[in-house]
N, CA, C and O of each residue as an XYZ file, in Angstrom:
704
protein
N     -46.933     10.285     47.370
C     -46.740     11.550     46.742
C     -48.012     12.367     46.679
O     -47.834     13.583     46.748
N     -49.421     11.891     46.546
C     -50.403     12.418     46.430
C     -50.884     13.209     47.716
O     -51.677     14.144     47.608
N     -50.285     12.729     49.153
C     -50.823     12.996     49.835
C     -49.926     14.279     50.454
O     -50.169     15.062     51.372
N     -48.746     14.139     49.512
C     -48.129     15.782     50.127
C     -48.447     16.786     49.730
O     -48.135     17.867     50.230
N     -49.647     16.484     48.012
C     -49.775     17.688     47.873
C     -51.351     18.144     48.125
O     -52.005     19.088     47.684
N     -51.683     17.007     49.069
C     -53.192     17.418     49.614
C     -52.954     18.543     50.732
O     -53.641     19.545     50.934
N     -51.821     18.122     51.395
C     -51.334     18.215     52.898
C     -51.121     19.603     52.771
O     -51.394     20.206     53.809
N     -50.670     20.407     51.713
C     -49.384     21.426     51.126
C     -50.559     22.661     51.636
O     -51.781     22.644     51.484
N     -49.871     23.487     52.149
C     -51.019     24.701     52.300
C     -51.458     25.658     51.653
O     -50.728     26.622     51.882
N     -52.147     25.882     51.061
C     -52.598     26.821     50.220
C     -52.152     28.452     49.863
O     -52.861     29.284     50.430
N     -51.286     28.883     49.171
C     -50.561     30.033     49.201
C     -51.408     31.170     49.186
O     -52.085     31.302     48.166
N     -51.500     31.821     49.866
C     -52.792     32.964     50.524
C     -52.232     34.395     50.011
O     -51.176     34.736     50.544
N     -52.629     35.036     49.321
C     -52.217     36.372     48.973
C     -52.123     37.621     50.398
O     -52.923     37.691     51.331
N     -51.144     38.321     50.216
C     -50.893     39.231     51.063
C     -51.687     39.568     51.836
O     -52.820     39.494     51.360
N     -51.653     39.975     53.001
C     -53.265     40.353     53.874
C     -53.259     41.784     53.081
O     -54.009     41.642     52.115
N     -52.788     42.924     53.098
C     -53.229     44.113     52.629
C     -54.074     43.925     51.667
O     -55.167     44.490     51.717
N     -53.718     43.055     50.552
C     -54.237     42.766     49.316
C     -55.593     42.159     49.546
O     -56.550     42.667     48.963
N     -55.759     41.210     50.269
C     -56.868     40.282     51.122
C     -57.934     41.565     51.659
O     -59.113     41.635     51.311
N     -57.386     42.352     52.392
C     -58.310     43.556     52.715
C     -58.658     44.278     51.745
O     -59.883     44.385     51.674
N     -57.941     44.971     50.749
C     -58.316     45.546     49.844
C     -59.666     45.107     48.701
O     -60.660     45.762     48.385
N     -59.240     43.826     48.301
C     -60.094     42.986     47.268
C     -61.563     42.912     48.588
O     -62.718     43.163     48.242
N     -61.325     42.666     49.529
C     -62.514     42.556     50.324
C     -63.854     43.841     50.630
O     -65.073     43.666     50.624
N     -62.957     45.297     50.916
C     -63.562     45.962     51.140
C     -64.090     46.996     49.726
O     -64.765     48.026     49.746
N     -63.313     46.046     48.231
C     -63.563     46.581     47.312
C     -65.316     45.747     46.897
O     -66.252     46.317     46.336
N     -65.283     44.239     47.413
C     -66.247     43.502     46.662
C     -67.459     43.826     47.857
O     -68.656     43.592     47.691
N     -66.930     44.339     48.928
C     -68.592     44.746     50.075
C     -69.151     45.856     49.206
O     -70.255     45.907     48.663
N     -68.063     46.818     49.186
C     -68.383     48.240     48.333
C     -69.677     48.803     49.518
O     -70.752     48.882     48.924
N     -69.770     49.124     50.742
C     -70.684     49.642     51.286
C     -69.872     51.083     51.462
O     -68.664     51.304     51.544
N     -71.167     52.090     51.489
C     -70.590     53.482     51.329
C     -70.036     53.934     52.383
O     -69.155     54.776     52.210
N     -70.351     53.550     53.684
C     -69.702     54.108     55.095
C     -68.448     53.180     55.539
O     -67.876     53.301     56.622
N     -68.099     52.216     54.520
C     -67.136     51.263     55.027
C     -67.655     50.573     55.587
O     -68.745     50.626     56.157
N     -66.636     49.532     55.455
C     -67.104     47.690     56.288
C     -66.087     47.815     57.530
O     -65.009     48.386     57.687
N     -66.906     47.034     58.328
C     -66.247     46.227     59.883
C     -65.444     45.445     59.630
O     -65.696     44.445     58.958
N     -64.103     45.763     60.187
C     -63.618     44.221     60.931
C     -64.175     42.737     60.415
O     -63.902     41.979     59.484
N     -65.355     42.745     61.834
C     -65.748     41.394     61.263
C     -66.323     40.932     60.221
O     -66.400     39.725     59.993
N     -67.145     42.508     58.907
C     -67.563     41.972     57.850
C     -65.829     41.895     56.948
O     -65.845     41.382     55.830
N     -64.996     42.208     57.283
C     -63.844     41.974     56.437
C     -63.463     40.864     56.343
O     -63.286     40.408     55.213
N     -63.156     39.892     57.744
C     -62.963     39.001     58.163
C     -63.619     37.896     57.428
O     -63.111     37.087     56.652
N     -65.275     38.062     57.959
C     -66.081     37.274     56.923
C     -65.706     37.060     55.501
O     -65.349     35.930     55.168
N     -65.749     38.050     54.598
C     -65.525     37.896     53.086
C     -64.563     37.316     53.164
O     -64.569     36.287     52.488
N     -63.464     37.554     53.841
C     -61.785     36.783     53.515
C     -62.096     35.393     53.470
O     -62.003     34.653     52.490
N     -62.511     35.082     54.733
C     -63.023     33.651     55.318
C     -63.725     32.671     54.331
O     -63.508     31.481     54.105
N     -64.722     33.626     53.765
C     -65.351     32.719     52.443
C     -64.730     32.771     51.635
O     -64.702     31.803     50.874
N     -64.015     33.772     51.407
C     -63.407     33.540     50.036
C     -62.194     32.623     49.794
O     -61.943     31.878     48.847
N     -61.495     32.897     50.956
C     -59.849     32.135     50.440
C     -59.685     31.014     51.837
O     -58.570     30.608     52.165
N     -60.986     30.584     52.603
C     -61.135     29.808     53.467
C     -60.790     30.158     54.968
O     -61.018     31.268     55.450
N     -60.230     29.130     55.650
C     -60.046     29.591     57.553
C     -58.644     30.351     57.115
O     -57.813     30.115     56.238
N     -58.761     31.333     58.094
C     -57.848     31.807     58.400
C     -56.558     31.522     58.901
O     -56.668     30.296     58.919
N     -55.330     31.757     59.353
C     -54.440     31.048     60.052
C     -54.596     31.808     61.287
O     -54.648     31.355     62.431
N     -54.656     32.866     60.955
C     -54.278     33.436     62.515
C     -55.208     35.090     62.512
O     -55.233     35.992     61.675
N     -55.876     34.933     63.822
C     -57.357     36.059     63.008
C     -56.452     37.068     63.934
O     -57.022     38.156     64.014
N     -55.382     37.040     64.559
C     -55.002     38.830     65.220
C     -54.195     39.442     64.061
O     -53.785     40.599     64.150
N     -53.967     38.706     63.009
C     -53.197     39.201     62.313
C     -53.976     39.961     61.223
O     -53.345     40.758     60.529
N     -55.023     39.818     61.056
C     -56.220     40.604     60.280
C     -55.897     42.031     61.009
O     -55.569     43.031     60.370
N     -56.041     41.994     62.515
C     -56.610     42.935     62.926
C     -55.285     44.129     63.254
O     -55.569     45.316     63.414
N     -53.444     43.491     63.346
C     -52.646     44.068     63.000
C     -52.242     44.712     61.535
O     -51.514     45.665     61.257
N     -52.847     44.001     60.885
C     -52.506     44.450     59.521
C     -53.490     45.430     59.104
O     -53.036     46.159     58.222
N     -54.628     45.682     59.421
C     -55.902     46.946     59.443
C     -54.878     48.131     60.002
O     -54.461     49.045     59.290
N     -54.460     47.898     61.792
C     -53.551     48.627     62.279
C     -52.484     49.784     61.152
O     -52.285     50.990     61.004
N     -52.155     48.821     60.723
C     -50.650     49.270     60.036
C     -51.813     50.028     58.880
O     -52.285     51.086     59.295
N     -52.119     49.733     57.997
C     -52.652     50.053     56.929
C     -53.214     51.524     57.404
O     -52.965     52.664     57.012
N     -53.938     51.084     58.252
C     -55.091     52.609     58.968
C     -53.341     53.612     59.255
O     -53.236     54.611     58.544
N     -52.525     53.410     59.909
C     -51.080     54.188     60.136
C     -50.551     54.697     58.854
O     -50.378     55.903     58.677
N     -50.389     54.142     58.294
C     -49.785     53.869     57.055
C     -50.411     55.220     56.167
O     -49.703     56.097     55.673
N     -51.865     55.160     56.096
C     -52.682     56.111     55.082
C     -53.546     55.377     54.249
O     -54.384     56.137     53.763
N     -53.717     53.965     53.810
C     -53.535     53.223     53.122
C     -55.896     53.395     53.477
O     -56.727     53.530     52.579
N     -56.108     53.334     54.579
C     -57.501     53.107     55.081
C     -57.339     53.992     55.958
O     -56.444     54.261     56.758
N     -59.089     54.734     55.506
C     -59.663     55.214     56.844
C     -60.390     54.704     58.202
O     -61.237     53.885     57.845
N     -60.401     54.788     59.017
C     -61.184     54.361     59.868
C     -62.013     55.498     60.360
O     -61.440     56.511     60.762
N     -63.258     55.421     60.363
C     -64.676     55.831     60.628
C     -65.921     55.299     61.392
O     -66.677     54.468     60.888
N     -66.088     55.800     62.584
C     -66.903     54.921     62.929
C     -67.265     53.634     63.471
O     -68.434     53.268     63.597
N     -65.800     52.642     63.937
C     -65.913     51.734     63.675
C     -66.044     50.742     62.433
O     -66.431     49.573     62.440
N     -65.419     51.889     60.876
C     -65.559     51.115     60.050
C     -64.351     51.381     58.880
O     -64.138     52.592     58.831
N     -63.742     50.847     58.199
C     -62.617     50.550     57.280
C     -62.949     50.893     56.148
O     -63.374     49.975     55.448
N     -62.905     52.116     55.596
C     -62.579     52.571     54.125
C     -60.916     53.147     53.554
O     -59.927     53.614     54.120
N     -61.319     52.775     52.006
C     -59.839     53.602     51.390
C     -59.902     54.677     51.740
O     -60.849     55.361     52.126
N     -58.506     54.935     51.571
C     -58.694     56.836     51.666
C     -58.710     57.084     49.852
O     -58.358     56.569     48.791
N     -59.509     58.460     50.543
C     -59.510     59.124     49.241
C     -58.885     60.012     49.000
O     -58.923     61.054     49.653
N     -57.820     59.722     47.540
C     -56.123     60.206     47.196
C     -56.533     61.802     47.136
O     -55.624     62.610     46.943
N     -57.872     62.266     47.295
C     -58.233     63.874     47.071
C     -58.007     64.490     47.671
O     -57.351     65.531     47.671
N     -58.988     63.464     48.908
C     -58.320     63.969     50.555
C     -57.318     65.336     51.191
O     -56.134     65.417     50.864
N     -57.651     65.860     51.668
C     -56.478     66.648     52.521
C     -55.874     65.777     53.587
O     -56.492     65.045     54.360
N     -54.612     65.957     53.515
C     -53.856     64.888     54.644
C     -54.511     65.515     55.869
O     -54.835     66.689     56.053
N     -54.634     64.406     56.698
C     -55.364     64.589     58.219
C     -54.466     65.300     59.353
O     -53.431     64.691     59.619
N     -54.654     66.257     59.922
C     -54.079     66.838     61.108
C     -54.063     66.347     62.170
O     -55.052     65.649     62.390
N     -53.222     66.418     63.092
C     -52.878     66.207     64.329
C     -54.052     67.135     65.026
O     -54.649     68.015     64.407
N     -54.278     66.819     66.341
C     -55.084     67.944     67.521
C     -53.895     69.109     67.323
O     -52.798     69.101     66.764
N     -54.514     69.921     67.919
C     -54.092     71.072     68.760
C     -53.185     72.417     67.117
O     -52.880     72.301     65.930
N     -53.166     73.019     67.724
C     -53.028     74.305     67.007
C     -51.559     73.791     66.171
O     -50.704     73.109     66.737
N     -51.465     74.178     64.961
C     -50.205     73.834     63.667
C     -49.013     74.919     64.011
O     -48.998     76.140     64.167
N     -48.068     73.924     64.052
C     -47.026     74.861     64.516
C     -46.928     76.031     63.605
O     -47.671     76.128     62.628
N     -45.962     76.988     63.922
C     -45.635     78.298     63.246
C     -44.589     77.586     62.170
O     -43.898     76.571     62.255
N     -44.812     78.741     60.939
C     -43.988     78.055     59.561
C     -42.514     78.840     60.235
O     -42.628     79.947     60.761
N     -41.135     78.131     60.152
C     -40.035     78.645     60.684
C     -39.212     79.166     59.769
O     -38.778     78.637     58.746
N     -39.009     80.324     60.233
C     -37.964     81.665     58.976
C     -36.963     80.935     59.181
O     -36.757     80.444     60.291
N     -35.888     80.669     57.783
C     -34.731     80.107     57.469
C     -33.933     81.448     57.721
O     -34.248     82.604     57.437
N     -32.163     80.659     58.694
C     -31.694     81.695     59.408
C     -31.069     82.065     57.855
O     -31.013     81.338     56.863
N     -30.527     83.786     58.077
C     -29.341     83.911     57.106
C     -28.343     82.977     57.170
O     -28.108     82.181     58.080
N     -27.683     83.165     55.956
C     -26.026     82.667     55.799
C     -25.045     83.260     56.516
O     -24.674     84.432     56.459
N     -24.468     81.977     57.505
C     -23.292     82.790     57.942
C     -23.762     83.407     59.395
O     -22.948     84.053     60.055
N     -24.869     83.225     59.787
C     -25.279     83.307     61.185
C     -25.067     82.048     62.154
O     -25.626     81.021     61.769
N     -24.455     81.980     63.172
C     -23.838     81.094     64.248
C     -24.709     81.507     65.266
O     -24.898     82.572     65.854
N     -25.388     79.913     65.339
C     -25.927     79.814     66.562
C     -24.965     78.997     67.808
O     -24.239     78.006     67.888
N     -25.520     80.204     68.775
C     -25.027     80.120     69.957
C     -25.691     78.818     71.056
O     -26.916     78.753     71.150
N     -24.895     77.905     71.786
C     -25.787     76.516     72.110
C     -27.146     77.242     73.281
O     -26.942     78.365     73.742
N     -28.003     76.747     73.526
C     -29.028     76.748     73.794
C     -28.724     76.765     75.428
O     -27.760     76.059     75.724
N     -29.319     77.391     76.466
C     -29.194     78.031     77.962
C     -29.345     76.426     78.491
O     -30.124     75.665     77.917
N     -28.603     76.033     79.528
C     -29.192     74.641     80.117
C     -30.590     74.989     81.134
O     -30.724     75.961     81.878
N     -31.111     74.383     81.006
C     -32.025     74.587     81.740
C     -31.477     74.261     83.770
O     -30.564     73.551     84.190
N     -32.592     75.205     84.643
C     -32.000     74.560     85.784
C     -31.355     75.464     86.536
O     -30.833     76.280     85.776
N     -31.108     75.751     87.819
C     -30.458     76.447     88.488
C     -28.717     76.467     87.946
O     -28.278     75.366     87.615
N     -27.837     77.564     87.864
C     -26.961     77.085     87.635
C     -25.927     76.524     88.664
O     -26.493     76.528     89.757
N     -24.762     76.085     88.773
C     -24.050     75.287     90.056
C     -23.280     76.784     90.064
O     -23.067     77.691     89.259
N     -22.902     76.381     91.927
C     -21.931     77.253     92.217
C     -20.890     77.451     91.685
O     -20.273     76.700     90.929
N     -20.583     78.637     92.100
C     -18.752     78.913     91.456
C     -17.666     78.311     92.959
O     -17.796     78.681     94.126
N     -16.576     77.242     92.374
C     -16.212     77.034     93.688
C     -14.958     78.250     94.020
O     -14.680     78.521     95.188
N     -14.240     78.945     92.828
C     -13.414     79.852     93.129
C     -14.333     81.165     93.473
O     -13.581     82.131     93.605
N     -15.634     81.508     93.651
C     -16.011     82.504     94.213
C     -15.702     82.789     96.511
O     -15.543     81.934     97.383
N     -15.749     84.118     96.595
C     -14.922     84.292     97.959
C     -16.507     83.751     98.663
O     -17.455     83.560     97.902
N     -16.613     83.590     99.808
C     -17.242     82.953    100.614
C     -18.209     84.500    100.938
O     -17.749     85.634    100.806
N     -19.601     84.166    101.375
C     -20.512     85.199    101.642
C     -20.467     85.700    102.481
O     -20.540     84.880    103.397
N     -20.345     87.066    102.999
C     -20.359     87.515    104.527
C     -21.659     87.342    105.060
O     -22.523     87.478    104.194
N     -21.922     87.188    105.749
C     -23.621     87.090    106.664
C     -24.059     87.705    106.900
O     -23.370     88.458    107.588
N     -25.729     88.270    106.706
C     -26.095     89.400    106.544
C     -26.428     89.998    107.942
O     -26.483     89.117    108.800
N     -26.627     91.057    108.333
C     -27.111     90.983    109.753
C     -28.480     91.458    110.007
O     -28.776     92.649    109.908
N     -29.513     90.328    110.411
C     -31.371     90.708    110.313
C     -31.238     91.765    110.657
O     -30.273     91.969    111.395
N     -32.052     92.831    110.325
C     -32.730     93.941    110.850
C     -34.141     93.636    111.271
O     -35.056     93.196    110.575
N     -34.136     94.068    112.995
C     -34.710     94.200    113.948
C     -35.969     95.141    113.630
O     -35.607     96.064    112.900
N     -37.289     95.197    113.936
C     -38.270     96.105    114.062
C     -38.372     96.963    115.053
O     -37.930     96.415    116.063
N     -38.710     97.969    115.262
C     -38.772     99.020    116.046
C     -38.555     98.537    117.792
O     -37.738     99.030    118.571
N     -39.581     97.407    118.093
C     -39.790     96.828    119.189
C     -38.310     96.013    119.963
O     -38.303     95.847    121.182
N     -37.117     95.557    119.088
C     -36.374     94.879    120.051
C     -36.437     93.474    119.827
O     -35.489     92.689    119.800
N     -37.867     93.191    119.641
C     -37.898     91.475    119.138
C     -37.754     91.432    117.972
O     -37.884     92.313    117.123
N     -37.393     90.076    117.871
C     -37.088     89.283    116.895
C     -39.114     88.819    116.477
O     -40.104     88.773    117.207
N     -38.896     88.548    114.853
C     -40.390     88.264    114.626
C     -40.299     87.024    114.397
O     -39.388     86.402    113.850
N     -41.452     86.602    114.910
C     -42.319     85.283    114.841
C     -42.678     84.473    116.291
O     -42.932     85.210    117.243
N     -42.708     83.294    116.479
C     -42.821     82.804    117.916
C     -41.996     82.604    118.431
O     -41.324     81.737    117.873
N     -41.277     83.237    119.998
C     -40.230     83.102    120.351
C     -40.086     81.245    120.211
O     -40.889     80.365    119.903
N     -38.388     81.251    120.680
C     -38.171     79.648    120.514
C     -38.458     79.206    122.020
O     -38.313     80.066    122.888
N     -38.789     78.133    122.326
C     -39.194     77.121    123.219
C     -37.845     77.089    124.379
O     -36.963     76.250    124.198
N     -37.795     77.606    125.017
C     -36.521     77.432    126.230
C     -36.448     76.136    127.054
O     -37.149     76.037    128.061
N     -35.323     74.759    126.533
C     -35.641     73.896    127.506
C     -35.256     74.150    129.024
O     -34.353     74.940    129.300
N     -36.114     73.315    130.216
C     -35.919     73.487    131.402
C     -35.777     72.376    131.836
O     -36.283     71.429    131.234
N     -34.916     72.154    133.214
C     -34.861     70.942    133.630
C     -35.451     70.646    134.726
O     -35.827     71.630    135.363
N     -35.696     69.516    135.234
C     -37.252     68.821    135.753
C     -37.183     69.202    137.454
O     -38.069     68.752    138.181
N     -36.105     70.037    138.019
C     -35.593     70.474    139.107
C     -36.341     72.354    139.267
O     -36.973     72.995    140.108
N     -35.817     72.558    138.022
C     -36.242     74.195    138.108
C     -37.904     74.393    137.895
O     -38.598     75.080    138.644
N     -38.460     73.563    136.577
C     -40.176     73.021    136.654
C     -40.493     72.946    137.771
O     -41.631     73.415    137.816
N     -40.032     72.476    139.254
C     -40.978     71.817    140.216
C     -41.168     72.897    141.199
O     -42.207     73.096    141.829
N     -39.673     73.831    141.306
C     -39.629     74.957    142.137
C     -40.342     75.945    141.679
O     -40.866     76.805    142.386
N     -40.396     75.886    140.601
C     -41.507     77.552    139.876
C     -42.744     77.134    140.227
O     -43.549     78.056    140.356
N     -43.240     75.836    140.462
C     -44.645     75.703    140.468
C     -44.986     76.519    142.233
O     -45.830     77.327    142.622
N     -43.849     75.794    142.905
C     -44.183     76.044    144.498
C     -44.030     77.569    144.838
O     -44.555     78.128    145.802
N     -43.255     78.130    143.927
C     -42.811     79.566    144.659
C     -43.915     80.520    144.118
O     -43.901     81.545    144.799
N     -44.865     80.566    143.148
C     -45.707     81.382    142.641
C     -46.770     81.215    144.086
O     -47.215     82.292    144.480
N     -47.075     80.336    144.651
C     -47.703     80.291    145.854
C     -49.217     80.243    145.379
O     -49.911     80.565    146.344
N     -50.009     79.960    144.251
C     -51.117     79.587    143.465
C     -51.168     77.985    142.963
O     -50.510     77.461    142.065
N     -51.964     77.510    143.664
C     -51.956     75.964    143.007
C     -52.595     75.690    141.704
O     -53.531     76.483    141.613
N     -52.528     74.874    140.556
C     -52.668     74.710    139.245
C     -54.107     74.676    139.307
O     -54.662     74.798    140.399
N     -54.730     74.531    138.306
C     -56.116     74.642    137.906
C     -57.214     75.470    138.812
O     -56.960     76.453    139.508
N     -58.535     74.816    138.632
C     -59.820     75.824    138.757
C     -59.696     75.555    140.652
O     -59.560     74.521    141.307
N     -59.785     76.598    140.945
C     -60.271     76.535    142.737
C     -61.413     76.170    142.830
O     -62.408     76.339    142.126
N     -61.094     75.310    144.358
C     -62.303     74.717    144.558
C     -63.710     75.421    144.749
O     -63.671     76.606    145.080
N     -64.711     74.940    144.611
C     -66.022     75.962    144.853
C     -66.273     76.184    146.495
O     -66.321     75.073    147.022
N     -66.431     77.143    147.367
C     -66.102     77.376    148.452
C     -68.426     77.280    148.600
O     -69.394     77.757    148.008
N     -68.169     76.437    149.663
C     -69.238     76.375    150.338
C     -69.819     77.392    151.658
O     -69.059     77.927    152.465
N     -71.125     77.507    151.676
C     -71.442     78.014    152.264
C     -71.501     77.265    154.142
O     -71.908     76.143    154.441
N     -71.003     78.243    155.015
C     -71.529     77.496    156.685
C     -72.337     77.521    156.954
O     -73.079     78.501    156.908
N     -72.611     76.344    157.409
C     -74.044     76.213    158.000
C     -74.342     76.608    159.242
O     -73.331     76.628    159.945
N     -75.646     77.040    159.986
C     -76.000     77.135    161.181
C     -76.881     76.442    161.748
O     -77.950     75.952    161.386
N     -76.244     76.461    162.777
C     -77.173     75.200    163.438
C     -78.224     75.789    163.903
O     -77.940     76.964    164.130
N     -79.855     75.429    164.287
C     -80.937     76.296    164.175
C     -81.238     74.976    165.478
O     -80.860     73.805    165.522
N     -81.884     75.612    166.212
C     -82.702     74.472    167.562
C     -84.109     74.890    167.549
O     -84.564     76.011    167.773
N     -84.743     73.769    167.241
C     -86.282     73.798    167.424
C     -87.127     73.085    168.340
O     -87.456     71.899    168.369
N     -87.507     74.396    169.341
C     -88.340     74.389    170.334
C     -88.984     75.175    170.600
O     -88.915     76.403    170.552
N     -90.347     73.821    171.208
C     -91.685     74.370    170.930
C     -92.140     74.488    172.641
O     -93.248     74.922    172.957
């Protein structure tokens, strides 16, 4: 019997409470760390069970309102305090509608879908520029590998740079 109640684990007060009594007995003016929190707990009410749970329960508390965090360091808040703002500019205060005004539901966002009972579009017909053409780069005309071979021969000009035409020589006889 003696040895179940050596064995028995020691009933540990709330962690909030554990933090609180801790960062009340550091009493440093910029707030205590983490690990000086940790520490005091540690001496005071022995090993810990589980040290992430220190550092979730700071979490919540710091969310909560309960502690500031500064610096890397854990103070109360002070109940004088102005509650802390979000970034960025405070929304506009919103005028309450009259009585008896019906709001209408809100535009969907998005292209809207066709109508399928609308009549079908007539097609517009391009207008041409002064010139006759059509604008941009004409389209590419395919040809077949019969009509390619005859256009090359009938222009009567062979492809690329002509050859460089040399000068004739004369034959010169030397006698003395």
């Amino acid at each position: 019997m003696a040895t179940e109640e050596v064995n028995k684990p020691q009933s540990l007060p709330l962690y909030s409470e554990m933090i609180l009594k801790a960062l009340e007995a550091l009493n440093e003016p910029t707030g205590s760390s983490k690990s000086a929190i940790s520490k005091h707990i540690e001496s005071t009410y022995g090993e810990l069970p589980d040290s992430t749970l220190l550092g979730n329960q700071l979490n919540k508390m710091k969310e909560s309102g309960e502690l500031v965090f500064v610096k890397n360091n854990y103070m109360k808040a002070d109940p004088s305090a102005p509650p802390k703002r979000g970034r960025g500019r405070p929304p506009k205060p919103k005028v309450p509608l009259p009585l008896g005004t019906v709001l209408s539901p809100p535009r969907p966002r998005g292209r809207p879908p066709k109508d399928p009972n609308a009549p079908p579009k007539t097609p517009k017909s391009k207008a041409t520029p002064g010139s006759g053409r059509p604008r941009g780069r004409p389209k590419k005309i395919p040809r077949s590998p019969s009509v390619a071979a005859s256009t090359a021969v009938s222009s009567g000009r062979p492809r690329g740079r002509p050859p460089k035409v040399k000068p004739q020589l004369t034959e010169v006889s030397v006698e003395s």
